[in-house]
C-alpha positions in Angstrom: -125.0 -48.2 252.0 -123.7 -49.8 255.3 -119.4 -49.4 255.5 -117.9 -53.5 255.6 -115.0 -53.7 257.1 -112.4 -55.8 254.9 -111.7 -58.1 257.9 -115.6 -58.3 258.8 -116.3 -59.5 255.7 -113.9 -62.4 255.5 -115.4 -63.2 259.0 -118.6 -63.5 257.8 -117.6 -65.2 254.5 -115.1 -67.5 256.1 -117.3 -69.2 259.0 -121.1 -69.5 259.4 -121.2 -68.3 263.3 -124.6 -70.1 263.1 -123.2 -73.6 264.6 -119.8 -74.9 264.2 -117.7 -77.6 265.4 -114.1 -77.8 265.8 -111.9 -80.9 266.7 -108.1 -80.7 268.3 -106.1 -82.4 270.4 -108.7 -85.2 271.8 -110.8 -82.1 271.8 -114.5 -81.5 271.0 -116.2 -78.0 270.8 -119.7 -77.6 269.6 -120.8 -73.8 269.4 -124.1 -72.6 269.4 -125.7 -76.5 270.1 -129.6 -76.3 271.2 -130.2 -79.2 273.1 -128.2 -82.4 274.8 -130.1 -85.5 273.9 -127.3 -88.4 274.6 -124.6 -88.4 277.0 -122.5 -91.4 278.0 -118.7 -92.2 277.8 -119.3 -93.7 274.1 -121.8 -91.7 272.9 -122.9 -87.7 273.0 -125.8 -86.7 270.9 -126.5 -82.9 270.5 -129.3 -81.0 268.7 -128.1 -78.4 266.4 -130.5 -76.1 265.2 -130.6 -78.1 261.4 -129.5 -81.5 262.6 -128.0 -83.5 265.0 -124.3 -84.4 265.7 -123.1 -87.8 267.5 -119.9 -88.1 269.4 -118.9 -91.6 269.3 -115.8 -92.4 271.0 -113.9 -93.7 274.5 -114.0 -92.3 277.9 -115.7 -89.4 276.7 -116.2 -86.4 279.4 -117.4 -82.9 279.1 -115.2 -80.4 280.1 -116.7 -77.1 280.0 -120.4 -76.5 279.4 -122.6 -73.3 279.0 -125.9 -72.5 277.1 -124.2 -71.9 273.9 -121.2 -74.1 273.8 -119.7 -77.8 274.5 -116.3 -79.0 275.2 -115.8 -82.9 274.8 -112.6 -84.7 276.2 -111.6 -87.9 275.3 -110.8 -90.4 272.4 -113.2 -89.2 269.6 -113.2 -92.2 267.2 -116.4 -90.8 264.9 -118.8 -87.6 264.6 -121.8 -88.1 262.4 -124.1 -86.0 261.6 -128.2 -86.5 261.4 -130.6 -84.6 258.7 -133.4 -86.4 259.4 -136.5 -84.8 260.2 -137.5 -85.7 264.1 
């Protein structure tokens, strides 16, 4: 039987580390995204790995950008997200 760790657990309970998004402060950040399909200063579109998520907003700017993450500056005034099958 593999040994949990107490605060391991509650990690793993607590967020899904498959994708997650997190808004603050005029903030955006996408983890884990897949692909960048949109990008304007109204509109971002991203691929997630089970949908798609669209940034709508003002002056919209990305700060900081590697493989896995996203960080989106500016008024965000709507995020939607997309089941629908491509």
């Amino acid at each position: 039987m593999k040994n949990l760790h107490f605060r391991d657990y509650f990690k793993n309970y607590l967020y899904d580390l498959e994708d997650f998004i997190t808004i603050y402060e005029n903030n955006l950040h996408v983890f884990n995204y897949q692909k960048l399909l949109k990008l304007n200063e109204e509109e971002i579109i991203l691929k997630l790995k089970k949908n798609k998520v669209i940034i709508k907003g003002q002056n919209l700017k990305i700060k900081q950008m590697t493989k896995q993450e996203f960080l989106i500056k500016g008024k965000i005034l709507k995020v939607e997200f997309n089941y629908e099958e491509e």
